[in-house]
Each structure stands twice: as C-alpha cells, then as structure tokens.
C-alpha positions as CSV (number, residue, x, y, z in Angstrom):
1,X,0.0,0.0,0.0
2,X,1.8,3.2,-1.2
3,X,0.8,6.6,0.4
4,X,0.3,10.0,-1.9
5,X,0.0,13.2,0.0
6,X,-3.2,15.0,-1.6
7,X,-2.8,18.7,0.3
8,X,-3.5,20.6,3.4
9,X,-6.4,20.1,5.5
10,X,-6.8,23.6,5.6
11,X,-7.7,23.8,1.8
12,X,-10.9,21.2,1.6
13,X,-13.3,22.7,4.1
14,X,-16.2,20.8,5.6
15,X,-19.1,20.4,3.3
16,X,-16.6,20.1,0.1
17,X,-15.5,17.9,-1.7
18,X,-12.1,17.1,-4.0
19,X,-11.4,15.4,-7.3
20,X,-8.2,13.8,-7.8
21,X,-6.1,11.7,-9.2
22,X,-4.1,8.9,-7.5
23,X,-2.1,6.0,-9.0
24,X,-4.3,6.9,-12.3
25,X,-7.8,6.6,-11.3
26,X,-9.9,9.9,-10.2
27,X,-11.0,10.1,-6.6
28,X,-13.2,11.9,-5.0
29,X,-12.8,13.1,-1.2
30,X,-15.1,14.5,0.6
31,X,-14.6,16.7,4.2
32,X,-17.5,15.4,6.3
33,X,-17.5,18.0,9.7
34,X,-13.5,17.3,9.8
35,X,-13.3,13.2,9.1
36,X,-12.3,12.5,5.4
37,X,-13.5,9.8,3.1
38,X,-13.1,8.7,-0.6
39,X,-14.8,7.3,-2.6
40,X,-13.3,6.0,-6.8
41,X,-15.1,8.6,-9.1
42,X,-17.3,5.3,-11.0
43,X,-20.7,5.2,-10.4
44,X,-20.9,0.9,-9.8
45,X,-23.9,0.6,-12.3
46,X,-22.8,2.2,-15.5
47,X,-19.7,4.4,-15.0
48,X,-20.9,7.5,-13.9
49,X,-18.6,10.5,-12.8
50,X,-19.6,10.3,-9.3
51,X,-18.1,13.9,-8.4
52,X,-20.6,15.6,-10.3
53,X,-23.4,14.5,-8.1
54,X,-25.4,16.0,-5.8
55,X,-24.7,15.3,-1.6
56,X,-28.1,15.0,0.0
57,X,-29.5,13.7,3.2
58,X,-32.2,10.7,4.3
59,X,-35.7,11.7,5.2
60,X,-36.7,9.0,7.8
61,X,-39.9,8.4,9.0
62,X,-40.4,9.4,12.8
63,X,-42.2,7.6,15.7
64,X,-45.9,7.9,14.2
65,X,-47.1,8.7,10.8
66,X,-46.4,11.6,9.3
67,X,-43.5,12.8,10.9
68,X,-40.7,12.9,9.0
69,X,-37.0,13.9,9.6
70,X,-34.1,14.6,7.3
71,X,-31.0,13.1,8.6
72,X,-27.2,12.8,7.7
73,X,-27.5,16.2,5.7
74,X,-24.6,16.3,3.0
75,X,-23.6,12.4,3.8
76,X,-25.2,10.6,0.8
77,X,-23.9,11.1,-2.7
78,X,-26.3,10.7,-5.8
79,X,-24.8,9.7,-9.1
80,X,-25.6,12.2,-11.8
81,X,-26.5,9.7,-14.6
82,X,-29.2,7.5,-12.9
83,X,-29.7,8.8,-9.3
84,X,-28.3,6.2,-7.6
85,X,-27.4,6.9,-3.7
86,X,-24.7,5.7,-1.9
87,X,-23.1,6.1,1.7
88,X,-20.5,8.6,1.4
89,X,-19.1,7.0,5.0
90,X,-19.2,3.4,3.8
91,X,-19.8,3.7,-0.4
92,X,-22.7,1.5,0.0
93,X,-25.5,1.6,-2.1
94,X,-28.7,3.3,-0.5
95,X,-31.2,1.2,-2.1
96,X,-32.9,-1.9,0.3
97,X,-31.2,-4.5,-0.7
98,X,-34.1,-6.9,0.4
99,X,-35.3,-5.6,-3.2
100,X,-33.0,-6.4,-5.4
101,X,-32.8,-10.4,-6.3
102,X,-30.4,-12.2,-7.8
103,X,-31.1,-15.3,-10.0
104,X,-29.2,-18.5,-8.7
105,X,-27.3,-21.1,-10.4
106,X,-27.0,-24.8,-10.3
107,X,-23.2,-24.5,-9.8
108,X,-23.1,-22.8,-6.7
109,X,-25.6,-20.8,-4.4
110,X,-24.3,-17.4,-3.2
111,X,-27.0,-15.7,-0.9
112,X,-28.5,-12.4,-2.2
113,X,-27.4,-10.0,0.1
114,X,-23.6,-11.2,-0.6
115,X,-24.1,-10.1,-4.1
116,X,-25.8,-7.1,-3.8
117,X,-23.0,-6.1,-1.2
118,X,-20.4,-6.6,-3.9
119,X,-22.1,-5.3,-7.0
120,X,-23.6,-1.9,-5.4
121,X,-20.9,-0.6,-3.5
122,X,-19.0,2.5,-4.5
123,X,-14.9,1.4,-4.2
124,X,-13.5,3.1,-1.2
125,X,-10.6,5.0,-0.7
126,X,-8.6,5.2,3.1
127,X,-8.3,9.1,4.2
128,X,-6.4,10.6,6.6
129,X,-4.5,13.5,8.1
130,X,-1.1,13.4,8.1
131,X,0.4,16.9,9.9
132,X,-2.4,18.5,8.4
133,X,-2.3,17.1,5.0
134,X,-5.1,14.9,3.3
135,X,-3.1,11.3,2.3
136,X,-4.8,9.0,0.9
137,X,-3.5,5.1,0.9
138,X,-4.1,2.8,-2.0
C-alpha cells in the first residue's frame, strides 16, 4: 500500500469535496465536519462521474405517521447519470437490498445480500490526516 499526499487540510473545508487523481484513477474526497473519506469517481452501475453529483441527506420516518426527519445532511452522494445513492461513509449503495434479487445457479448458491453487497458498492478510498495534509493510501 503506497501513500500520496493529496494537500493541506486547511484547503478542503467541511461540506466540500475534492477530485483527484491517485495512481491513475480519479478520486473523490469529501470533508464530512472534519473526518475524510473517498470514494473512486465510477458510479458501480454504468460508470458515472460520481463527483458531479449532488450530496443530499435521508428523510426517515419518525415515531408515528407523518413525521418525518431529514438526517445525515450532506452524507449521501447521488450519481448524476441515474440517481443512484450511496453512503458517502461506507460507499454503499442506498437502495434496500431486500429488493433487489439475484437469479441462482445450479453451480453454486451465493445468498443475495452477498451479491448485492459486492455489486452496489461505490470502491472506497482510506483518508487521513497526516500533519495536516489529506493522504490518501491505496
């Protein structure tokens, strides 16, 4: 795992995000309130630049119908092409996974969730702050 010093802290404010590019593939790191993550800039169902999407939040239903809350403001990205959501924390895929089925085969039996898990994840990338530098290891 080699280590490539991105820049100072002090130039990626919370609430923004950075494109780069480390051992040749675009990444894009984002300051969530002062912890870093990255994510590969490829949308996982057809190749979508994910640093030209939009970083929303969840509404989630509250204790009894009709209240609503919006949570984790600015920590889900949505791909520009299709509007798919991922975790900008984990790169997991926002959709319910419990939807999504995959056929199975007579040579071996893989359950469901495994798949999804692998095919709708955004790749991530390790952050950290290094003497107040962003370094990112790949």
């Amino acid at each position: 795992m080699a280590r490539h010093v991105i820049r100072p802290v002090s130039e990626l404010p919370p609430g923004e995000r950075l494109v780069t590019e480390v051992a040749g593939r675009k990444i894009v790191i984002f300051n969530l309130g002062g912890e870093f993550f990255g994510l590969f800039n490829r949308c996982p169902h057809q190749g979508g630049d994910l640093c030209e999407g939009r970083t929303i939040g969840l509404l989630e239903a509250g204790g009894k119908p009709g209240d609503y809350r919006y949570t984790r403001q600015g920590e889900i990205l949505r791909c520009p092409w299709h509007g798919w959501e991922f975790d900008i924390r984990t790169g997991k895929s926002c959709s319910e996974p419990n939807r999504i089925h995959t056929p199975a085969y007579p040579v071996a039996s893989v359950p469901g969730a495994e798949i999804v898990a692998q095919q709708l994840q955004a790749e991530t990338v390790r952050v950290s702050v290094d003497r107040d530098y962003i370094v990112v290891d790949i």
